[in-house]
C-alpha positions as CSV (number, residue, x, y, z in Angstrom):
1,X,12.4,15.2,-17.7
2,X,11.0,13.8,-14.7
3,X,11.0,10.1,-13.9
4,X,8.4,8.3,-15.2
5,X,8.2,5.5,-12.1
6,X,7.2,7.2,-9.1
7,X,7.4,5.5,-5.8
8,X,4.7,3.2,-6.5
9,X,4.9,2.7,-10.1
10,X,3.6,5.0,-13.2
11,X,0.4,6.7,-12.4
12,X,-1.7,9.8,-13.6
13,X,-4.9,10.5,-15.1
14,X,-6.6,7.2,-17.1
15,X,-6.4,8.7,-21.1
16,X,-4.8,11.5,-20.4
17,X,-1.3,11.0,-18.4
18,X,-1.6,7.4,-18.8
19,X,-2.5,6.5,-21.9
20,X,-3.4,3.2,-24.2
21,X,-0.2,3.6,-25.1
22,X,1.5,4.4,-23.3
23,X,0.2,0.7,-21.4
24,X,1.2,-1.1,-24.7
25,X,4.7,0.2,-24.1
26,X,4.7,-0.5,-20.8
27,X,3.2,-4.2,-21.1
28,X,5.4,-5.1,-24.4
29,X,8.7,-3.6,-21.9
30,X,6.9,-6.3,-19.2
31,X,7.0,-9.0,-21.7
32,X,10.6,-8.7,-23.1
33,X,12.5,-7.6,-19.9
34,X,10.6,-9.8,-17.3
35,X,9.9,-12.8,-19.6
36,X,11.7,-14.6,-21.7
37,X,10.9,-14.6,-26.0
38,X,8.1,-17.1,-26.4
39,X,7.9,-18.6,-23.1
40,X,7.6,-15.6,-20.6
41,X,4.1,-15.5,-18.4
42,X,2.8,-12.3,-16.7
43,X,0.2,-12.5,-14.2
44,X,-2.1,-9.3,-14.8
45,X,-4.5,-7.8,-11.9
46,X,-6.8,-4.5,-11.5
47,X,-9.1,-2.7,-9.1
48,X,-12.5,-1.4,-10.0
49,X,-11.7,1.5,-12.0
50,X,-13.9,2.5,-15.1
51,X,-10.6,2.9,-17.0
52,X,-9.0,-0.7,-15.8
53,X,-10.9,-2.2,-18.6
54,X,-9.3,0.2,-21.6
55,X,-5.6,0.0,-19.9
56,X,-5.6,-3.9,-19.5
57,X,-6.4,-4.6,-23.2
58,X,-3.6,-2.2,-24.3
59,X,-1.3,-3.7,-21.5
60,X,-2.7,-6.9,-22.4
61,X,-1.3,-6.6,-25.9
62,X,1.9,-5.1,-25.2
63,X,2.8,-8.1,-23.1
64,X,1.9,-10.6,-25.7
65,X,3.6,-8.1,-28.5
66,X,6.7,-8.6,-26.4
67,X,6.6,-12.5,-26.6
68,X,4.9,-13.3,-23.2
69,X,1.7,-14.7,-21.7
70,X,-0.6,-12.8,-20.1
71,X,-2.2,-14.5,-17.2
72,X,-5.5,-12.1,-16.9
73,X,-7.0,-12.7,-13.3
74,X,-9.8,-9.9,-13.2
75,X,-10.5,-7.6,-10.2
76,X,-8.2,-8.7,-7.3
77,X,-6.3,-7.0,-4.6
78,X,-2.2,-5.8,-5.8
79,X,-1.2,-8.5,-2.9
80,X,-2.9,-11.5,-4.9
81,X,-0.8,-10.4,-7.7
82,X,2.7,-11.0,-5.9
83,X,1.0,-14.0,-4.4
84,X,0.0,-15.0,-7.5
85,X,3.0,-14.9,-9.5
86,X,5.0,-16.5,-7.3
87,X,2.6,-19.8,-6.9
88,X,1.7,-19.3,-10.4
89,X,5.9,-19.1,-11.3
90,X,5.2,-16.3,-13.3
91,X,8.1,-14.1,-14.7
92,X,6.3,-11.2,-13.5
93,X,3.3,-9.5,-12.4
94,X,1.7,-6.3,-13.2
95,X,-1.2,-4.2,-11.5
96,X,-3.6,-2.0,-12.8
97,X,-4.8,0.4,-9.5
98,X,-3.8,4.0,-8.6
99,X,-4.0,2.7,-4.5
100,X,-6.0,5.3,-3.1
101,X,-6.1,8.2,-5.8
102,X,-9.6,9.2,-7.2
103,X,-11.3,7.2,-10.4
104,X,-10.4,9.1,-12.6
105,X,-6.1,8.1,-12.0
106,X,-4.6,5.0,-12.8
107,X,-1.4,3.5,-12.6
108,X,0.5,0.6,-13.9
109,X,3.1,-1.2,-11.2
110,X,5.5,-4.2,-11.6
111,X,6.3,-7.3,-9.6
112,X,9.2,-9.6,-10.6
113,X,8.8,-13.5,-11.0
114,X,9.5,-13.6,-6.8
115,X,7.0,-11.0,-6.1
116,X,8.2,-8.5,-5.3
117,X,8.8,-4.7,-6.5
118,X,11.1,-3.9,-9.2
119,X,14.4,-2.2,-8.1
120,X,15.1,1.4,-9.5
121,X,17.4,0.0,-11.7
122,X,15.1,-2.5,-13.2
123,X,12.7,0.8,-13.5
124,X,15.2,2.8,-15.1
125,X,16.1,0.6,-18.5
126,X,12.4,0.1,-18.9
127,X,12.0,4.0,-18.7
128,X,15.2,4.3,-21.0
129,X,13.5,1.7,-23.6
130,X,10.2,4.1,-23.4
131,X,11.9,7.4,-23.9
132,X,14.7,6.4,-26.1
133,X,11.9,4.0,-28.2
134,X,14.8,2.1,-29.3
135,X,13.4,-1.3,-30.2
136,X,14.2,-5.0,-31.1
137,X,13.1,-7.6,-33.4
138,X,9.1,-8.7,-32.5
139,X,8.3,-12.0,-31.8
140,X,6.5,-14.0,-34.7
141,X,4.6,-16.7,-35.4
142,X,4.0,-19.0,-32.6
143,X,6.7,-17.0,-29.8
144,X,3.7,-14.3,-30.1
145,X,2.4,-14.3,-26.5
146,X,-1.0,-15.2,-25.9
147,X,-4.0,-14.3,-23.5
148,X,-5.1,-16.7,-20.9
149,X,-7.9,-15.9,-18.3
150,X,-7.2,-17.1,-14.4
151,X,-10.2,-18.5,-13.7
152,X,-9.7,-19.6,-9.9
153,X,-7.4,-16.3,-8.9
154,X,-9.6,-15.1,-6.2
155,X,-10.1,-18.8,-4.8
156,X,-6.2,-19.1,-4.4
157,X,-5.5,-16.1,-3.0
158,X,-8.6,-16.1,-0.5
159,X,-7.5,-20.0,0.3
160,X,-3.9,-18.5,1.0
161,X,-5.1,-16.0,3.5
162,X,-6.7,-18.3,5.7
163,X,-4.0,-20.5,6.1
164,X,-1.8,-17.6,7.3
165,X,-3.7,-17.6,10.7
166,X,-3.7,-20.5,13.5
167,X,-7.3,-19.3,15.1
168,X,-10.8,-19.4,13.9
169,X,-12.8,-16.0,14.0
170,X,-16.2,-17.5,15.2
171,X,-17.7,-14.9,17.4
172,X,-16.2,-12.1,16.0
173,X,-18.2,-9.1,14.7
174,X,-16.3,-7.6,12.3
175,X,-17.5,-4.2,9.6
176,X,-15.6,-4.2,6.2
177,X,-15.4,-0.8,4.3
178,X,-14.2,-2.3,0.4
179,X,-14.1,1.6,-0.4
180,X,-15.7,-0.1,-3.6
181,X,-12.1,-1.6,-4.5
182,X,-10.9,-4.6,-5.4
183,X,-11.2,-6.1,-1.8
184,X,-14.7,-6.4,-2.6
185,X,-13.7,-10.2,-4.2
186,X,-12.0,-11.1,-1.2
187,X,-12.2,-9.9,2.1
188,X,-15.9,-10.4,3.1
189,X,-15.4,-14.0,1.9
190,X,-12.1,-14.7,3.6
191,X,-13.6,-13.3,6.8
192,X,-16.8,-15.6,7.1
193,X,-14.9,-18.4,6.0
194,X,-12.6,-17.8,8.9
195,X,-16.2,-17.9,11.1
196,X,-16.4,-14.0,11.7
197,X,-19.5,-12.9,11.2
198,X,-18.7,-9.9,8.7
199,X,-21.0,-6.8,7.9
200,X,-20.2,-4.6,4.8
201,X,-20.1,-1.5,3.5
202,X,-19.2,0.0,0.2
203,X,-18.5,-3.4,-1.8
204,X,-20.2,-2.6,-4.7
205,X,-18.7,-0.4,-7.9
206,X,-19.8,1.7,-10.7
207,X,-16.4,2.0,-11.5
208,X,-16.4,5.6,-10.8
209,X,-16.5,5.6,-6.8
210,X,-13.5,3.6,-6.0
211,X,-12.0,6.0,-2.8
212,X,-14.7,8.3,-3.2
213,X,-15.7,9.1,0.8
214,X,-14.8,5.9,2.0
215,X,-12.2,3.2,2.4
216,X,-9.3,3.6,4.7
217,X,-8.8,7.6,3.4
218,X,-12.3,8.1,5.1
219,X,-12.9,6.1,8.6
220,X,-15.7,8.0,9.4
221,X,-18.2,5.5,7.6
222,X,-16.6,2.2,9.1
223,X,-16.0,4.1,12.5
224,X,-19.9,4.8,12.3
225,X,-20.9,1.5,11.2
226,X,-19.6,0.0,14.5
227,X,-20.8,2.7,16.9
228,X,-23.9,1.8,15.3
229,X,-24.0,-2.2,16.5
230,X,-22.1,-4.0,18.6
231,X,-18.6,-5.1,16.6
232,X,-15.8,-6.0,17.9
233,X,-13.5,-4.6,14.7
234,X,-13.9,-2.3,12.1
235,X,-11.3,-2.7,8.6
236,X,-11.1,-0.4,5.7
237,X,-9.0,-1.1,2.7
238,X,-7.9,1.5,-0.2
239,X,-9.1,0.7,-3.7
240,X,-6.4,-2.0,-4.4
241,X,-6.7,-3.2,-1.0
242,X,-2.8,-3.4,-0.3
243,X,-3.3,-1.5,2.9
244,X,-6.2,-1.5,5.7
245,X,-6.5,0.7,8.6
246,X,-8.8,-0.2,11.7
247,X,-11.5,1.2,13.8
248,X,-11.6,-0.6,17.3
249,X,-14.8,-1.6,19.1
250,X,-16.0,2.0,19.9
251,X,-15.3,3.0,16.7
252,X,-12.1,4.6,17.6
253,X,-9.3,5.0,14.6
254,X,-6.0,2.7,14.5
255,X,-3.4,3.8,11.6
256,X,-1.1,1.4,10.7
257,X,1.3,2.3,13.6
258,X,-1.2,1.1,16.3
259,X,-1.7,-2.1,14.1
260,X,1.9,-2.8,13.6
261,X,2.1,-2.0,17.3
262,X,0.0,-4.4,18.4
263,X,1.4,-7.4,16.3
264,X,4.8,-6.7,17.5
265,X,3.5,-6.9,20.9
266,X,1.8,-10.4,20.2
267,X,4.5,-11.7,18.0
268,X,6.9,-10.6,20.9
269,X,4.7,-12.9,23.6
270,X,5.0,-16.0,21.0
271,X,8.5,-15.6,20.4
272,X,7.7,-15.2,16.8
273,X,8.9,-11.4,16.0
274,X,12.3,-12.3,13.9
275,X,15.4,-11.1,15.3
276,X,13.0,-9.1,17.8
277,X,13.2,-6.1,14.7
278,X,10.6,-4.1,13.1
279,X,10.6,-2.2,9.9
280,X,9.5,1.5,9.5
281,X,9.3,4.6,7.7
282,X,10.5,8.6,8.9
283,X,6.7,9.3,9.4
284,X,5.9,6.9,11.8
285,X,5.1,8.3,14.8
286,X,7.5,8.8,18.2
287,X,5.0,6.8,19.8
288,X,5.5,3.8,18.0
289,X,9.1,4.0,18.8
290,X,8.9,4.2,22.5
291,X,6.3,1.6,22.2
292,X,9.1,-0.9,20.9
293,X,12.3,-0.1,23.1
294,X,9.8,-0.8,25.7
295,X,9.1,-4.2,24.2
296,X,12.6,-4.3,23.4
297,X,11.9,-4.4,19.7
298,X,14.6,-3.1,17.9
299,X,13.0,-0.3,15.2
300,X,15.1,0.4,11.5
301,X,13.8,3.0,9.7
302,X,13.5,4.1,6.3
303,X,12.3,7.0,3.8
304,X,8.7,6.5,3.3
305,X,7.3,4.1,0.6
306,X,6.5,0.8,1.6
307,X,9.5,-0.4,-1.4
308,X,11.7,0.8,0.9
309,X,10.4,-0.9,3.9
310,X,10.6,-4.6,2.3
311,X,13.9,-3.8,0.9
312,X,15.0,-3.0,4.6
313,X,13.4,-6.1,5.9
314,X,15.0,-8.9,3.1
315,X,18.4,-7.0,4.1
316,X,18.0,-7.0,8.0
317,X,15.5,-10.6,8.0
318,X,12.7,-8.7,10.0
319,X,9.4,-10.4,9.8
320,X,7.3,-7.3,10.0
321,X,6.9,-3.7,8.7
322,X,5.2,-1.2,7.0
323,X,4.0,2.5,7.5
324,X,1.5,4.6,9.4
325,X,-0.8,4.8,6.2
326,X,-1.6,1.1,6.7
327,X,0.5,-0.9,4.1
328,X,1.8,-3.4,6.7
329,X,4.0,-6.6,5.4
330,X,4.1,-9.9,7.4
331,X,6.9,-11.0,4.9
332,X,6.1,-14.8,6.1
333,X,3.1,-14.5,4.4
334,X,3.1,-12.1,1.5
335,X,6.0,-9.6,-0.5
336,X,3.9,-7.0,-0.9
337,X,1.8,-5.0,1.9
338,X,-1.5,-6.9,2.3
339,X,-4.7,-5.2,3.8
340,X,-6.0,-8.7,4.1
341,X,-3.2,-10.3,5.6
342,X,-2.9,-7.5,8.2
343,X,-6.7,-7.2,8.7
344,X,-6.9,-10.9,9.8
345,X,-3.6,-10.9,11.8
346,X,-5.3,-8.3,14.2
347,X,-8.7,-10.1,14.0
348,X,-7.0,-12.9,15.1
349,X,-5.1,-11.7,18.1
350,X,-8.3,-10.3,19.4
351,X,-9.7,-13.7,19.2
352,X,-6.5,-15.6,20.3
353,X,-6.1,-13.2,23.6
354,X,-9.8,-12.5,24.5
355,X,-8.7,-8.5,25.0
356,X,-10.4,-5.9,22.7
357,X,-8.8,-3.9,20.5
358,X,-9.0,-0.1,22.7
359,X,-7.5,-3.0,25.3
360,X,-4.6,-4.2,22.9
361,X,-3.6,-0.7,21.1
362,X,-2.5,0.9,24.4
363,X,0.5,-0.8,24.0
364,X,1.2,2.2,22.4
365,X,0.8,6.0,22.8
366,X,0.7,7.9,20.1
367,X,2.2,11.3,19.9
368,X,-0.1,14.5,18.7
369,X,1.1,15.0,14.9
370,X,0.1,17.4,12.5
371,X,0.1,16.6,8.6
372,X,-0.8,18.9,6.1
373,X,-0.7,17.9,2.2
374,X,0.3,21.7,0.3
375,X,-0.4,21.4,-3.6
376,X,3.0,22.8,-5.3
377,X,3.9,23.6,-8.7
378,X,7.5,22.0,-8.3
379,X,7.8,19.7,-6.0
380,X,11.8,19.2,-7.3
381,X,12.7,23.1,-5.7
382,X,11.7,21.8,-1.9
383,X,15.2,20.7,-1.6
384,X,16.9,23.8,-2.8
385,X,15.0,26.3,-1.1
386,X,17.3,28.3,1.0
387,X,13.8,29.8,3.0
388,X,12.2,26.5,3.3
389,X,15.8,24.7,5.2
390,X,15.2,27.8,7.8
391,X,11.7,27.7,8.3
392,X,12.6,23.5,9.2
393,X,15.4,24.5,11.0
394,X,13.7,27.1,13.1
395,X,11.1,24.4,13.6
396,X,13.5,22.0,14.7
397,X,15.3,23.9,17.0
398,X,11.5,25.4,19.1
399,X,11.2,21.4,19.3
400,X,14.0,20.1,20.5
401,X,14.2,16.9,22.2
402,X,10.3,16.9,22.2
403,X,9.5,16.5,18.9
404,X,10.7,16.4,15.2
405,X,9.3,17.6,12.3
406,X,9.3,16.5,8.4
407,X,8.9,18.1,5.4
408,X,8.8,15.6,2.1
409,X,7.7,16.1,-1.5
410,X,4.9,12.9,-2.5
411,X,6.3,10.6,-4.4
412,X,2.8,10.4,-6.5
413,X,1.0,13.2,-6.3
414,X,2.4,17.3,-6.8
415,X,2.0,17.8,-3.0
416,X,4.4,18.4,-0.1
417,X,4.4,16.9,3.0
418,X,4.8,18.6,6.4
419,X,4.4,16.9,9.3
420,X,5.1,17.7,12.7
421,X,5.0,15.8,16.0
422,X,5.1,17.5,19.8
423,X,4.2,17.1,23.0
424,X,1.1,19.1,22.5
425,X,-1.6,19.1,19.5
426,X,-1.1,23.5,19.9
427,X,2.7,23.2,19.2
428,X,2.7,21.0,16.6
429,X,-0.1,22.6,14.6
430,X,1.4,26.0,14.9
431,X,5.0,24.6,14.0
432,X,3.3,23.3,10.5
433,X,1.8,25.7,10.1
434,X,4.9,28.3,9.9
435,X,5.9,25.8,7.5
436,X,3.6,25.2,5.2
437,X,3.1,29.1,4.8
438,X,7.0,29.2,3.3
439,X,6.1,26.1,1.4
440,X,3.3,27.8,-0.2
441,X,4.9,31.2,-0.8
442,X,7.9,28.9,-2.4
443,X,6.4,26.2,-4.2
444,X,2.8,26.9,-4.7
């Protein structure tokens, strides 16, 4: 059977994949392995989803069947979560978003009491304890957990993010995308608060358009937004607003590379970058890596899941890291990527330096890359495909030193990856596209 936990918690279709109870299980397995009987506290988040409402009464319920609190604090971003938990000194936090997938998916993640992602292990015995549906004596009487609304969860959070920059904003222009997600609560506030003067755009919700042609998965609306007047910075976040990506005053695109980039650079100037290292994944691109020897920034990579990134940073002490999809983490400041965070980090180095942003970014040069997403049937055959190894190995070896290429399944989703990087947009599209036409005549 396949793993329940995916990279970035359980996920799958709201009702269908994931269902009520499935969330009881998973919320009474929150309550007895990361509280304790009849005192434990879980702090309990969502995005906008139609089907957050359904999955946190059953989660709701399973935490307080399994002899914990649940600390209910609405519609907020997954980052306020592992910030609140820790301030809060919860045992544990859980979210209710599926990121950047479509309404109709949802997904259930964990943070423990320090805020930060469970290990696999941790993962495992909770999906042993679902499978096997071995059980334990329920809590009673008054070690039954109990319900409690966060009234202020937004206020803290919002409050926290502000103090994580030394600058006002005043004079800024800034357009926010929401993507009608859960950053709807707090970014546009945070912003003006700051002083920026902030412009939005798909911050309301039906509960049914989270992601749906906007948000950081679609830059074309913020990117327009800012051609349209005269901003200095363009943000989108993805429903649960743990990542942003950036458009810069002409309403050009900046992944997460280019931001990470930039803040490297600045952090570098102030003698602030910890141990001069930076934290990515395999699909960041070449660019970013010459960028950084030329800084002298030493670069650790890892495979691709921003998990993985924070795990490499609390092992090595780096400071900063994250991934070309936009989930950035300024571990000073948060345990988790944070879209909000990262959004006015870069705000504020604009406003600190005076220099905009199609200034700042050139401190790096991105390399053309080509990634195409190929819907499978089993993603778990990619790595025993004797065709697939020599359609990448033929791919490798065209490339040579002036490129790479990498083929991944999704950790979420029943895709595979493949990605190419050259010297030319021609060679790399062509070198994916030999690929992905063994993938499909594999996997598909």
């Amino acid at each position: 059977m396949a793993r329940l936990f995916g990279t970035d918690g359980v996920r799958g279709i709201a009702n269908a994949d994931l269902t009520p109870e499935l969330a009881f299980k998973l919320g009474e397995a929150a309550g007895h392995f990361l509280g304790e009987f009849g005192r434990g506290r879980i702090v309990v988040g969502m995005d906008t989803r139609r089907s957050g409402d359904m999955l946190e009464a059953a989660l709701v319920a399973g935490i307080c069947s399994g002899g914990a609190d649940a600390l209910r604090c609405g519609i907020v971003p997954t980052p306020a979560v592992a910030y609140l938990t820790r301030t809060l000194e919860a045992d544990g936090g859980v979210v209710i978003s599926a990121s950047h997938n479509p309404a109709e998916y949802n997904g259930i993640k964990f943070f423990d009491r320090d805020g930060f992602k469970l290990p696999d292990e941790v993962e495992d015995e909770i999906e042993e304890f679902l499978v096997s549906e071995r059980g334990w004596v329920r809590p009673v009487g008054i070690e039954v957990g109990t319900s409690i609304v966060v009234d202020d969860a937004v206020e803290r959070y919002v409050a926290h993010v502000i103090a994580s920059v030394d600058v006002d904003l005043s004079g800024l222009r800034i357009a926010v995308d929401c993507g009608h997600g859960a950053s709807a609560r707090t970014t546009p506030l945070a912003l003006e608060r700051l002083g920026a003067e902030v412009t939005t755009v798909n911050c309301d919700w039906n509960g049914m358009d989270i992601n749906r042609d906007c948000g950081s998965t679609h830059l074309d609306v913020v990117s327009e937004l800012v051609r349209s007047g005269r901003f200095d910075l363009g943000i989108a976040h993805d429903g649960d607003a743990d990542r942003v990506l950036a458009v810069d005053e002409t309403g050009a695109d900046v992944d997460g590379d280019e931001i990470m980039a930039v803040c490297a650079a600045d952090m570098m100037a102030r003698s602030a970058l910890a141990y001069d290292t930076v934290v990515a994944t395999v699909m960041s691109n070449l660019g970013f890596e010459v960028a950084m020897r030329r800084l002298n920034v030493n670069v650790i990579k890892t495979k691709v899941g921003d998990r993985y990134v924070l795990d490499q940073m609390r092992t090595s002490g780096a400071m900063l890291g994250g991934e070309q999809s936009g989930h950035v983490i300024f571990l000073e400041h948060n345990t988790t990527g944070d879209g909000l965070v990262s959004a006015v980090s870069l705000a504020a180095i604009i406003k600190r330096t005076g220099k905009p942003l199609s200034e700042l970014r050139k401190v790096m040069q991105r390399f053309p890359q080509v990634l195409v997403n190929v819907p499978v049937v089993d993603k778990a055959r990619l790595s025993t495909s004797a065709a697939i190894h020599d359609a990448i190995q033929a791919a490798e070896e065209r490339l040579g030193d002036h490129g790479r290429v990498l083929v991944r399944a999704s950790g979420t989703e029943a895709l595979v990856r493949v990605m190419a990087e050259a010297a030319d947009c021609e060679t790399a599209q062509q070198v994916v596209d030999a690929i992905v036409a063994v993938v499909q005549r594999e996997l598909a």
